[in-house]
C-alpha positions in Angstrom: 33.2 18.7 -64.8 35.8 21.2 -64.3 37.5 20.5 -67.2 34.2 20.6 -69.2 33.2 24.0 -67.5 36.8 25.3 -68.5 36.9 24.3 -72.0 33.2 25.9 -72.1 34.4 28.8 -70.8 37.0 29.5 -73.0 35.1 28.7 -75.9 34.1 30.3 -79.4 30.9 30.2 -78.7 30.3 34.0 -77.1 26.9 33.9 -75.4 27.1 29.7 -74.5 24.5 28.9 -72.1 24.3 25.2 -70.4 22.7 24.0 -67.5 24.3 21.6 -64.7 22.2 18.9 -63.0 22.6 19.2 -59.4 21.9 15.7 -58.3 21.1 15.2 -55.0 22.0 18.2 -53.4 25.4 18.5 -55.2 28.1 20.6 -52.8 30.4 22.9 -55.2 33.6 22.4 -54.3 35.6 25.9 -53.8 37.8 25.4 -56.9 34.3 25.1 -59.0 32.6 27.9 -57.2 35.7 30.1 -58.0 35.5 28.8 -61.6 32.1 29.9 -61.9 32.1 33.3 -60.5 35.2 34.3 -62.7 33.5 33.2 -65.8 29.9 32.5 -65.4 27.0 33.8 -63.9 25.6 31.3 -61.4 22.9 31.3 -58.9 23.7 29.5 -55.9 22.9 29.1 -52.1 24.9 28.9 -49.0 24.0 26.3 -46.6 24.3 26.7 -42.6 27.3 24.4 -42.9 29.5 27.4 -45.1 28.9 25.0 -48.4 27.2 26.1 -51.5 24.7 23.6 -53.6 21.8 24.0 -55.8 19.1 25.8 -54.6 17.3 22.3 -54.5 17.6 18.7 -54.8 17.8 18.1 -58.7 17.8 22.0 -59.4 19.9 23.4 -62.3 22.7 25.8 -62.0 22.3 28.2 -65.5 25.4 29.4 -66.6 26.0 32.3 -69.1 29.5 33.2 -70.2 30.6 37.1 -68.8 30.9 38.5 -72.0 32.5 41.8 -72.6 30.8 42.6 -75.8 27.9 45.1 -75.8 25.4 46.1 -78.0 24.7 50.1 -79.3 27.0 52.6 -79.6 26.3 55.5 -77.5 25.8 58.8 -78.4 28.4 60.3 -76.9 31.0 57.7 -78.2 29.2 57.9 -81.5 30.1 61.7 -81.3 34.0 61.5 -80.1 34.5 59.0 -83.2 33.2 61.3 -85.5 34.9 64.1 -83.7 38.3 62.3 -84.7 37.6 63.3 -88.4 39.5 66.8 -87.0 43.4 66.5 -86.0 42.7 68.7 -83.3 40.4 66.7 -81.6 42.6 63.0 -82.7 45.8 65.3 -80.7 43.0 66.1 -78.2 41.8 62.5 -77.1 45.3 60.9 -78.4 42.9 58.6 -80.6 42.2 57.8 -84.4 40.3 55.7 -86.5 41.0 52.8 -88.9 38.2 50.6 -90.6 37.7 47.7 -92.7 38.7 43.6 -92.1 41.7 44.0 -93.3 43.6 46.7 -91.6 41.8 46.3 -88.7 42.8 42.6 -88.4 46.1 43.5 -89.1 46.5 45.9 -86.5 44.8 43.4 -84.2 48.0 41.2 -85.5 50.4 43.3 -85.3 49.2 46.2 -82.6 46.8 44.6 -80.3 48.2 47.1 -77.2 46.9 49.9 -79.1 43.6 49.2 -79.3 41.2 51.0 -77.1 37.6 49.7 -78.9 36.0 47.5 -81.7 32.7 48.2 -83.1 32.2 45.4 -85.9 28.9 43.4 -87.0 27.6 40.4 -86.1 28.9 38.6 -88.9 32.8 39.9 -88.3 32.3 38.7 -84.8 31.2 35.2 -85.5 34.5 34.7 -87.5 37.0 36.2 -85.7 35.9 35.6 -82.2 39.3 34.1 -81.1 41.5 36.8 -81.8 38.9 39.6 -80.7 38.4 37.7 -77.1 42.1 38.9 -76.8 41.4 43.0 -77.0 42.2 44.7 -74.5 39.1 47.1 -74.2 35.5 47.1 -75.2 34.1 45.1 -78.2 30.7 46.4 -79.2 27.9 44.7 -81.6 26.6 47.1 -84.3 24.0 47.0 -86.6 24.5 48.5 -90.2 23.1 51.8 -89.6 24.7 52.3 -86.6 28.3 51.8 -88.0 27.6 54.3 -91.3 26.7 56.7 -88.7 30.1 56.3 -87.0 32.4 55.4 -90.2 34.3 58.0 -92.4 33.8 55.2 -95.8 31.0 55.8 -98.1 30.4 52.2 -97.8 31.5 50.8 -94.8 32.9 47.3 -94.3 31.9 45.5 -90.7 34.5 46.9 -88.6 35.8 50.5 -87.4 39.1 50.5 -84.5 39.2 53.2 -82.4 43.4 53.4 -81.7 45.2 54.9 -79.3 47.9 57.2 -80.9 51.2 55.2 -80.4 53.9 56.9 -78.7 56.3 58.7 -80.3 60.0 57.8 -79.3 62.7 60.6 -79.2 65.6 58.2 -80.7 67.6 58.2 -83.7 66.0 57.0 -86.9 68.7 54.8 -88.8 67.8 55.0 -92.4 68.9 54.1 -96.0 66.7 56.1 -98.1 64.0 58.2 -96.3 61.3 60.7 -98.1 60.3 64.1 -97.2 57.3 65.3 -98.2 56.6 69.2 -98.0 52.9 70.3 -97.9 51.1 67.4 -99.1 47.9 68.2 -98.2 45.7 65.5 -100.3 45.4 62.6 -97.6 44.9 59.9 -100.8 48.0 60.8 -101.9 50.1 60.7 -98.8 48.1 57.4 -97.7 49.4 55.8 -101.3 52.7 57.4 -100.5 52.8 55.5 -97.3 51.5 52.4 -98.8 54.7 52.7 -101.5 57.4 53.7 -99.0 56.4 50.4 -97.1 56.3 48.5 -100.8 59.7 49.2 -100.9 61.1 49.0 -98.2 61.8 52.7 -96.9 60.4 52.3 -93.3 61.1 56.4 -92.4 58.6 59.1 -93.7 59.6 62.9 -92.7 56.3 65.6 -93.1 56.5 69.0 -93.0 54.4 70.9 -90.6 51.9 71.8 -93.4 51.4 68.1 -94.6 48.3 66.4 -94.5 48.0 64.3 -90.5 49.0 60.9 -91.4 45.9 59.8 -88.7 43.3 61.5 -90.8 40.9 58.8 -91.6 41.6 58.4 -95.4 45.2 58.6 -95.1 45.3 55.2 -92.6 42.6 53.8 -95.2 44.1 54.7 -98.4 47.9 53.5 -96.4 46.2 49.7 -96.1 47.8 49.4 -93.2 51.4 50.6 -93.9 51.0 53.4 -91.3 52.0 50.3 -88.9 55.1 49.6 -90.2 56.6 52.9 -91.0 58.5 56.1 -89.1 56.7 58.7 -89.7 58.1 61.9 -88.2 56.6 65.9 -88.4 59.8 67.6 -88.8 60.9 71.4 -90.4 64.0 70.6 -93.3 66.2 72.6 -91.2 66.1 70.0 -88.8 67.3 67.3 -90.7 70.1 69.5 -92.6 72.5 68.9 -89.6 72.3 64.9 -90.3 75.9 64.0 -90.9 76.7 62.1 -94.2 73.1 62.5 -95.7 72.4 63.3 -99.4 69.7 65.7 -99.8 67.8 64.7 -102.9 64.9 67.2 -104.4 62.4 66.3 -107.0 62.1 68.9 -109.8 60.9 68.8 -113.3 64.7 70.4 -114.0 66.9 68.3 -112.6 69.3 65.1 -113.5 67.7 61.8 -114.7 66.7 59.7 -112.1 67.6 57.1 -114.5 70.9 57.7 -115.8 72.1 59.2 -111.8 74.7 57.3 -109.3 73.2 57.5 -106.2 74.4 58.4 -102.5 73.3 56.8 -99.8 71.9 57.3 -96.7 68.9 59.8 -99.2 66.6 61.8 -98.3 64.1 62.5 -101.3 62.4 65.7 -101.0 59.1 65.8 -103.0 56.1 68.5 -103.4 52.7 69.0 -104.3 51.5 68.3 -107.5 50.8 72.0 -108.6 53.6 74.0 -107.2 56.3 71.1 -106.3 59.4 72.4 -103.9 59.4 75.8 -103.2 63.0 77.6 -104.5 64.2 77.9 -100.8 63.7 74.2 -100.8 65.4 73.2 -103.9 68.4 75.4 -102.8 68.9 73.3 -99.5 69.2 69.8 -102.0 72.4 68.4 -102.5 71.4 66.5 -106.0 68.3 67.7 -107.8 66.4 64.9 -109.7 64.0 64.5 -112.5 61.7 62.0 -113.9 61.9 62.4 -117.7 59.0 61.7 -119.6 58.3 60.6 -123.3 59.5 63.6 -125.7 55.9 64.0 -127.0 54.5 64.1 -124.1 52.1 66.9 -123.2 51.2 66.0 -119.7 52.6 69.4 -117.0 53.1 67.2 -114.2 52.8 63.7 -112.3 50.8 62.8 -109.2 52.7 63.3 -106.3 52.1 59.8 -105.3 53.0 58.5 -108.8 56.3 60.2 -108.4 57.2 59.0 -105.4 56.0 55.4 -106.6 58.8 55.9 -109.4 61.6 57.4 -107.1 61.2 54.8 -104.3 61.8 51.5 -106.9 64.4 53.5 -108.6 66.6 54.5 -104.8 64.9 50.7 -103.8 66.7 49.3 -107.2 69.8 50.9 -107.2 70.8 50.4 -103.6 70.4 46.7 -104.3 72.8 47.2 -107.0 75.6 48.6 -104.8 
């Protein structure tokens, strides 16, 4: 029976609820009764003799497993997720927000120690009860409604995470080719930036003080989950000038052919906005200026930020495999 009761216990099933036939009076044994209080709710009495049976000859002991999973988000928590939409308030709490299956799974995966709650559907439940059994804090059942009130997604997708912020190590980051990015203030474009520096392999991400948080909501959902993997760092240029051995690298629309150039390595790539790219002070620190060169009929000003840096990090990627 103990066995049975265990394997029960443990099961997929979330809200099981059996009975046990008491024949006779049945005594529960200590090891059983300790069982059921650490995972069941059970309804017993205590004889004059210390032991504790059924209520009655033949009665049934009704178990329900404890469950951790509530139902409802409250207001109050429906207000601090929405609150985290501000960095001042994410810096505040030490919290942000990531949603959808796919990055939240991974970060269950990958991060499960910084998870603080779980506010998913019914359906998203049902399939991944085994891995959400293991979260550390609170998983909580949400209708539709309730979830587009809490998500930041114009159509949301089942799940939203709310993540502890993870602690930021003061060690030295050991890189091959890094990127800084000064004032990028789009979060689409830093997320896909993110998502590329992970595509190819370049795991450190420097930000200038004016750049974009890289927890605002649509940077982790536009990163797919790459904000896991990487180094991202806030740092002022000035910073990183004293790093022995590094070649400072700055995008420009003037400089040498990213195509034709022999690269140095350990790099740091310095790109801008889209509309006003590296400021002169900025291009003056660079080692190496670079360019993208386009068709000669072109009439196009400029590319995306995140479509240069797409091009940059297969060409550094490329190269460095070449060496």
């Amino acid at each position: 029976m103990l066995d049975d009761l265990l394997e029960c216990s443990h099961g997929t099933k979330l809200f099981l609820k059996f009975a046990i036939l008491l024949y006779d009076d049945l005594v529960i044994n200590e090891e059983l009764l300790v069982t059921l209080k650490m995972f069941c709710g059970i309804t017993t009495r205590q004889s004059n003799d210390g032991q504790h049976r059924g209520k009655q000859k033949g009665s049934y002991i009704f178990i329900t497993q404890k469950s951790r999973h509530t139902k409802m988000i409250s207001k109050n928590r429906l207000k601090l997720i929405r609150s985290l939409e501000h960095k001042k308030y994410r810096e505040k709490y030490n919290l942000f927000v990531c949603e959808g299956p796919k990055i939240v799974l991974e970060v269950l995966s990958g991060q499960m120690d910084i998870v603080k709650e779980i506010y998913c559907m019914q359906e998203f439940l049902d399939l991944h009860t085994d891995i959400l059994n293991q979260v550390p804090g609170q998983v909580v059942i949400v209708e539709e409604s309730e979830l587009k009130q809490a998500s930041f997604q114009e159509h949301p997708q089942q799940v939203l995470a709310l993540l502890e912020k993870p602690e930021i190590k003061d060690e030295k980051i050991v890189f091959k080719t890094a990127f800084y990015l000064d004032a990028i203030r789009n979060p689409g474009n830093l997320g896909a930036i993110l998502r590329i520096a992970d595509w190819f392999g370049h795991e450190t991400i420097f930000v200038s003080p004016d750049c974009v948080d890289h927890f605002n909501p649509k940077v982790v959902q536009s990163s797919m989950g790459s904000f896991l993997r990487l180094h991202v760092r806030e740092k002022a240029i000035d910073e990183l000038r004293v790093v022995d051995d590094l070649t400072f690298y700055a995008s420009s629309m003037d400089g040498e052919s990213i195509y034709e150039s022999v690269l140095s390595y350990p790099a740091l790539i310095q790109i801008g906005t889209e509309g006003k790219g590296l400021s002169q002070a900025k291009l003056a620190l660079a080692d190496r200026v670079i360019s993208i060169p386009g068709a000669s009929h072109s009439q196009t000003e400029s590319l995306n930020a995140a479509v240069a840096a797409g091009i940059l990090a297969s060409e550094f990627y490329r190269k460095s495999e070449m060496q």
